[in-house]
C-alpha positions in Angstrom: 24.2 -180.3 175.5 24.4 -182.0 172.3 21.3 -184.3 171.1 21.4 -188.0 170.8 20.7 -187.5 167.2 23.4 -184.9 166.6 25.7 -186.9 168.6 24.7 -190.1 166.7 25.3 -188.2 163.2 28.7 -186.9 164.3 29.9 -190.3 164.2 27.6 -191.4 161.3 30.4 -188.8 159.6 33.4 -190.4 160.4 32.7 -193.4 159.2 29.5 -193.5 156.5 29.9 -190.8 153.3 27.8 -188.5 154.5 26.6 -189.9 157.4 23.8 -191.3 155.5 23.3 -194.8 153.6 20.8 -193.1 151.2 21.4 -189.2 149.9 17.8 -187.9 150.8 18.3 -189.0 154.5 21.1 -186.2 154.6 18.1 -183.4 154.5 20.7 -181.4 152.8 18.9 -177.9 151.7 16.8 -177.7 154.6 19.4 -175.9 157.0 19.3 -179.0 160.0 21.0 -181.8 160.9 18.8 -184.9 160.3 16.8 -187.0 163.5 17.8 -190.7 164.3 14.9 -193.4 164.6 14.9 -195.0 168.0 11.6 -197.5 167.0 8.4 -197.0 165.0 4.2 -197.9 165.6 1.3 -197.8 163.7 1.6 -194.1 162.2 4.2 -192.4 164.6 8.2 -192.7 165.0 9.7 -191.5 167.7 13.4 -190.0 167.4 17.0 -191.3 169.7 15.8 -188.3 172.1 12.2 -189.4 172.8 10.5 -186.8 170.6 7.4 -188.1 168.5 6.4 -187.8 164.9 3.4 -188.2 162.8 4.8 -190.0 160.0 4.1 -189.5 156.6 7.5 -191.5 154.9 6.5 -194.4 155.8 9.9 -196.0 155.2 9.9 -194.4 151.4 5.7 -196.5 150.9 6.3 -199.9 151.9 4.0 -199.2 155.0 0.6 -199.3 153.9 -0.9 -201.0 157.0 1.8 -198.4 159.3 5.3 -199.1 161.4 5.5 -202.7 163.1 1.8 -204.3 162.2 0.5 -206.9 164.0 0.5 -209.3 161.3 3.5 -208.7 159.5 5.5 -208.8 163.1 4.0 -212.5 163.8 4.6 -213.5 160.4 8.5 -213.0 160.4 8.6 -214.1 163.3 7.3 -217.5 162.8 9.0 -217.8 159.1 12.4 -216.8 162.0 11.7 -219.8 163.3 12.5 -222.1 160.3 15.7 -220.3 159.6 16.3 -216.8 158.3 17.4 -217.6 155.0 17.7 -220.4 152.3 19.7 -220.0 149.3 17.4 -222.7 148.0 13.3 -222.6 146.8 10.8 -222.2 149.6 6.8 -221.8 149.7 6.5 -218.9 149.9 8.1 -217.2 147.1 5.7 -219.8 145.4 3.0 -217.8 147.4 3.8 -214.5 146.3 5.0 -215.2 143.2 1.0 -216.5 142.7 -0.5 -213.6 144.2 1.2 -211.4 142.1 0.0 -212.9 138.9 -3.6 -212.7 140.1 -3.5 -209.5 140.9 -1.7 -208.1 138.0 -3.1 -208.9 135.1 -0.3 -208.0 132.9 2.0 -210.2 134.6 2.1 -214.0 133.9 5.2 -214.9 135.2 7.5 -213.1 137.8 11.0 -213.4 139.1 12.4 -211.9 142.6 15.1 -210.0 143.6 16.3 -207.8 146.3 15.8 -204.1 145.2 13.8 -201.7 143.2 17.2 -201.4 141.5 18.0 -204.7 140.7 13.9 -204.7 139.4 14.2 -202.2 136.6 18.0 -203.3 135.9 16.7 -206.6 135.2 13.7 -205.0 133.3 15.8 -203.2 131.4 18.6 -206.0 130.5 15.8 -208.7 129.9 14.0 -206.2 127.0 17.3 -205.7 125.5 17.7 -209.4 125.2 14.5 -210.2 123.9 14.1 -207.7 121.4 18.0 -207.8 120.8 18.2 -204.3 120.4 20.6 -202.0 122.6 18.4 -198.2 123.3 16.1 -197.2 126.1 13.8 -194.4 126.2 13.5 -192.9 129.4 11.6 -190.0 130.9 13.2 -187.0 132.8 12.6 -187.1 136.7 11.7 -190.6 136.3 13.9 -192.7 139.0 14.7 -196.1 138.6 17.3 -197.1 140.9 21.1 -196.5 140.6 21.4 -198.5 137.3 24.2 -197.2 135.2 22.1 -196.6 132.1 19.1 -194.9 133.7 20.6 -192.0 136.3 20.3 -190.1 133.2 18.0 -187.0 133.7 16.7 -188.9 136.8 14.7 -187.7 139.9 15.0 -189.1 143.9 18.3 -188.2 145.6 20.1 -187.9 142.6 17.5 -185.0 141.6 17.5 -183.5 145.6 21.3 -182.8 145.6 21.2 -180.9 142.6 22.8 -183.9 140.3 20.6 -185.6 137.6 23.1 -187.6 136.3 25.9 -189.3 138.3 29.9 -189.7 138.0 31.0 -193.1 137.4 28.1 -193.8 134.7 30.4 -194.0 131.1 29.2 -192.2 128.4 28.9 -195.3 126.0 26.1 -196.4 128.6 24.1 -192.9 128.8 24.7 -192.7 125.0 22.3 -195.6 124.7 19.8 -194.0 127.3 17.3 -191.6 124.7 15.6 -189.2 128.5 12.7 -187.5 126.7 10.3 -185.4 128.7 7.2 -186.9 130.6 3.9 -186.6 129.1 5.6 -185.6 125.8 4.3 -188.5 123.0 5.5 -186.5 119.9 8.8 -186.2 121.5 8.6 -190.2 122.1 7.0 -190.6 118.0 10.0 -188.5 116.8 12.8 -190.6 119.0 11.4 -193.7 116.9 11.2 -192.3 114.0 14.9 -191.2 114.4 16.2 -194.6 115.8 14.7 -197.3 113.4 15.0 -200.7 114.8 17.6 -200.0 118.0 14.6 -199.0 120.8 14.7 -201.8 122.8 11.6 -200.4 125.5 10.1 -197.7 127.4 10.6 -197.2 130.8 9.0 -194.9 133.1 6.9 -194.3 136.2 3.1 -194.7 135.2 3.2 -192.0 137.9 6.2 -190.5 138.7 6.5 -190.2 141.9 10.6 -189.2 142.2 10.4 -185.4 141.1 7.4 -184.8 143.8 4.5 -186.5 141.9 2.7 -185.7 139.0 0.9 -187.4 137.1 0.0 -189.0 132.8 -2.1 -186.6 130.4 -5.2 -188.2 129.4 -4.0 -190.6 126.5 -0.5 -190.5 127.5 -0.1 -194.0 128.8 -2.6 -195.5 125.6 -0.5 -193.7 123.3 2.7 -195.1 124.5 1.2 -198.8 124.2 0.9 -198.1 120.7 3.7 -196.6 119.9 5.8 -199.7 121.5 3.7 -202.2 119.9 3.9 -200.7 116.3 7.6 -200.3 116.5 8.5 -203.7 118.4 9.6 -202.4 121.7 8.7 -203.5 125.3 6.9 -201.0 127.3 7.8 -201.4 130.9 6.1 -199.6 133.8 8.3 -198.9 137.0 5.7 -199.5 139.9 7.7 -199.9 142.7 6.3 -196.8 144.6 2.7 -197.1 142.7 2.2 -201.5 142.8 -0.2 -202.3 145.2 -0.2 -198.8 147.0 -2.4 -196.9 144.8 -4.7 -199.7 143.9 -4.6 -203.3 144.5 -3.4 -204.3 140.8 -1.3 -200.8 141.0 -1.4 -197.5 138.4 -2.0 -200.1 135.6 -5.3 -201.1 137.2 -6.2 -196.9 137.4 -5.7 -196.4 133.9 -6.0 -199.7 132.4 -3.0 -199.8 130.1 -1.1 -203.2 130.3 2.9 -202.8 130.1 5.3 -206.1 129.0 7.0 -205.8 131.8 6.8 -204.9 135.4 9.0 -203.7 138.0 7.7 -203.8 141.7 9.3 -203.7 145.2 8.0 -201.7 148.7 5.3 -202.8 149.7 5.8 -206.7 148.7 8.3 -206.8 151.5 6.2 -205.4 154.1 9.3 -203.3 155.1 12.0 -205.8 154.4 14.6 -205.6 151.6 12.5 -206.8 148.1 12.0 -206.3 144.6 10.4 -207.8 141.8 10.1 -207.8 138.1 7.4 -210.0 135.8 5.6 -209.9 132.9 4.2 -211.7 129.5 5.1 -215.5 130.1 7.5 -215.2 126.6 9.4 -212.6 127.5 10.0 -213.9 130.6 11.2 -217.2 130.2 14.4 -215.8 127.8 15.4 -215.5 131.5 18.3 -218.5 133.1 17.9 -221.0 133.1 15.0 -221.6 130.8 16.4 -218.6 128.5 20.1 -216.7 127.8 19.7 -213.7 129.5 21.2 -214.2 133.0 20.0 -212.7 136.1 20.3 -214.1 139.5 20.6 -213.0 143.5 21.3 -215.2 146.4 19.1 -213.8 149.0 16.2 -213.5 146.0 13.2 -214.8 147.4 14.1 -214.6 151.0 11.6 -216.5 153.7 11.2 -213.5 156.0 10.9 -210.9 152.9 8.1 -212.9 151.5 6.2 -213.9 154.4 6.1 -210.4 155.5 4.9 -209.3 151.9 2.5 -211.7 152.0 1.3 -210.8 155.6 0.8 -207.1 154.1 -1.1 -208.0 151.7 -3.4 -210.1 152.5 -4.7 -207.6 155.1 -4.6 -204.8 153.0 -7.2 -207.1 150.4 -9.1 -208.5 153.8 -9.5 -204.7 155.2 -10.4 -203.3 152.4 -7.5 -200.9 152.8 -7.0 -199.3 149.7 -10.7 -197.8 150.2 -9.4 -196.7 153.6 -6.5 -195.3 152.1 -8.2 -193.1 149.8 -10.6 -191.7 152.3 -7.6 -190.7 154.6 -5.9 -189.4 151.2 -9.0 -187.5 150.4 -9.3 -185.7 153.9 -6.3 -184.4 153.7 -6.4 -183.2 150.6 -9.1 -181.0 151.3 -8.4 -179.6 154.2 -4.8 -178.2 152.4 -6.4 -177.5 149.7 -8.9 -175.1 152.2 -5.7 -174.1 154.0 -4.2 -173.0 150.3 -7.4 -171.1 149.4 -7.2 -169.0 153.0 -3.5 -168.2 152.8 -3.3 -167.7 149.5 -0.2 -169.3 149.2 0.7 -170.2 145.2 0.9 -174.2 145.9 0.0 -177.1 144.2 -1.5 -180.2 145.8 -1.1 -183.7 144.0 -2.6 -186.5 145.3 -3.6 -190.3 144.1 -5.0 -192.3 147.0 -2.6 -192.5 149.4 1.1 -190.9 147.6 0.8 -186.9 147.4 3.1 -184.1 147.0 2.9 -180.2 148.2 4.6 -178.1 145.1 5.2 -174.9 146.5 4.9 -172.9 143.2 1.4 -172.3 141.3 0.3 -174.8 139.0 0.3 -177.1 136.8 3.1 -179.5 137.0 3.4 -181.9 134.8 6.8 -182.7 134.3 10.1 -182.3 135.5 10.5 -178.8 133.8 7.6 -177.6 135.7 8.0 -179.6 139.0 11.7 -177.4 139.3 10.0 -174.4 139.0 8.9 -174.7 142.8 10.4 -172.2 145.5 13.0 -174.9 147.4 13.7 -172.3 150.2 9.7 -171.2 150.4 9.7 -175.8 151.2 12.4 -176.0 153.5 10.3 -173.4 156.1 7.3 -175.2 155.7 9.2 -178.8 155.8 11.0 -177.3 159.2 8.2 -175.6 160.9 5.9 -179.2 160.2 8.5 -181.2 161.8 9.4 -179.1 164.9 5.6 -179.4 165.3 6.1 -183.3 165.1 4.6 -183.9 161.8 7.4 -185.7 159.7 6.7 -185.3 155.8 9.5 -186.4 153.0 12.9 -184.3 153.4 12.8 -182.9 149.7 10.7 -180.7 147.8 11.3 -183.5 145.2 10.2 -187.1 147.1 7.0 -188.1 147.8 4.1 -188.6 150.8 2.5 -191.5 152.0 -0.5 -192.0 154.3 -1.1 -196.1 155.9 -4.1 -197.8 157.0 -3.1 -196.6 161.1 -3.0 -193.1 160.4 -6.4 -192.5 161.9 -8.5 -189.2 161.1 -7.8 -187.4 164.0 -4.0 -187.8 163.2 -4.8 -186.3 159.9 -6.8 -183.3 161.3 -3.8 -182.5 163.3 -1.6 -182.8 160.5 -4.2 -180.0 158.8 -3.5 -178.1 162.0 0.2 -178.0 161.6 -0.3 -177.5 157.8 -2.0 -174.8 158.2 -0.1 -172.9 160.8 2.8 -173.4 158.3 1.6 -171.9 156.0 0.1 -168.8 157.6 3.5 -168.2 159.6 
């Protein structure tokens, strides 16, 4: 007898490409069909058949504090009440849009939108307009969304299905996209040199965290804030899986290197649909309707969205959490890294606070070069044997983990368990 899930994705087939409304959810590569969510609590999800999970997706990060908090649920509720949505200013994008600022110092002013995508899009079309210049320099396995000019070389789904690039992009707009390898500054040095006056900014993730997760050489980051500032261009950091999960004020607050402009998302929306992009006050007003470069989104700013971002948090900052966080993160890094030294298994453990990554080839990885190097097939056991123990970790060899706040330590001792019975099978 066919499973609820199996059942569920049959029809999922008929009528959605793929069956899926995001590539990774397809778990193409790992020889099974994937599971369907029936609901979600604290750290665990249980599947359409009743089977339970210890959950380390998290919805993609946005979960810090776990599935269906307490005080995110009561705070959309009660925004609910006063109607779902505006189309018109309302507190508490006024709210967040203050916290935000506080918290990041490198941002003065910020604008909302809807996505991670429409974040760096907006990013990216706002440095062209203020510097006036056309050219971006991107980094290989960096992921910014499915914006035309930057699924060039780029990581996430795109890099899971064996497809770094994407049809549909023209090749006037990739043409403009200079994808350089990460943690490569005389690579970055020469693309300046060669392109006088046209480099518009530099995106990337401060950590990438779309091509497993590795993570900036010492100097790295410093030595891309210079290089911007002596050749004019914006530097803009892509923390929409690293703002406010690895540190209150994000990977810019870890290595203390201030970007022009930010991109966030996750965790801001406490699980709902958000993004959000902000930076240096001049830069940011060239934006409509104080400026000429037009951006704009209906549901931008969205009561429930923001009341639930704001919900999140404020208890992360009241609990402490990102302390919690790292002492979950640090358990379980050392009880795979012990599991590692007793198999023997040539694996590579990356971790910063609560975001790690299990590269199943020996170290070091510190690009996208190296991070493609790791045994797929050796990852698809250990992925399948993990989650037919009930310990859910990210569907690709090439995504990243997350621990929340309600993942407690006996949760992640039995996630060592599993681990380590993975490995030794």
């Amino acid at each position: 007898m066919a499973s609820r899930s199996a059942e569920l994705f049959a029809r999922a087939q008929r009528r959605i490409p793929g069956g899926v409304n995001s590539p990774v959810r397809a778990f193409r590569g790992l020889g099974r069909e994937p599971f369907f969510v029936e609901r979600a609590a604290g750290a665990n999800i249980w599947d359409v058949d009743g089977k339970e999970y210890i959950d380390y997706v998290g919805t993609w990060g946005p979960a810090s504090l776990g599935h269906a908090p307490a005080v995110v649920i009561d705070a959309i509720r009660a925004a609910a009440e006063h109607g779902v949505s505006f189309g018109i200013p309302n507190p508490y994008e006024v709210e967040m849009a203050e916290l935000i600022c506080r918290w990041v110092p490198s941002i003065q002013k910020v604008r909302m939108v809807n996505s991670g995508t429409e974040a760096t899009m907006s990013c990216v079309r706002l440095a062209r307009g203020f510097t006036k210049r056309d050219k971006i320099i991107k980094f290989e396995g960096c992921y910014h969304g499915h914006v035309d000019s930057l699924l060039v070389h780029a990581g996430s789904g795109a890099l899971t299905h064996g497809q770094p690039d994407s049809a549909g992009v023209p090749a006037e707009f990739a043409d403009l996209t200079i994808a350089l390898p990460f943690n490569d500054i005389d690579a970055v040095r020469a693309a300046f040199r060669e392109n006088p006056g046209e480099i518009a900014a530099v995106i990337l993730e401060p950590v990438p965290a779309n091509a497993g997760l590795y993570f900036p050489k010492p100097g790295f980051l410093e030595a891309l804030r210079r290089e911007c500032t002596m050749y004019g261009a914006l530097l803009i950091f892509d923390e929409v899986m690293t703002g406010f999960r690895v540190a209150r004020g994000g990977a810019q607050e870890i290595y203390r290197v201030q970007p022009d402009l930010t991109a966030l998302g996750k965790v801001i929306g406490g699980g709902l649909p958000v993004g959000a992009f902000g930076g240096r006050e001049e830069i940011m007003d060239q934006l409509s309707p104080l400026g000429p470069v037009y951006q704009a989104g209906t549901l931008s700013g969205n009561p429930l969205a923001m009341a639930a971002g704001l919900a999140q948090l404020r208890e992360l900052e009241r609990i402490d959490g990102w302390k919690k966080l790292e002492e979950l993160g640090a358990q379980l890094e050392s009880a795979v890294q012990d599991s590692l030294g007793r198999t023997g298994i040539g694996a590579t453990f990356h971790r910063i606070g609560s975001m790690f990554c299990l590269f199943f080839m020996a170290g070091p990885v510190t690009d996208l070069a190296s991070a493609k190097r790791s045994d797929q097939e050796q990852f698809a056991r250990f992925f399948n044997r993990c989650l037919d123990a009930g310990v859910y970790f990210a569907p690709s060899q090439f995504e990243t983990g997350f621990i929340s706040t309600a993942h407690t330590p006996q949760q992640i001792e039995r996630t060592a368990r599993v681990v380590d019975a993975s490995l030794s099978s």
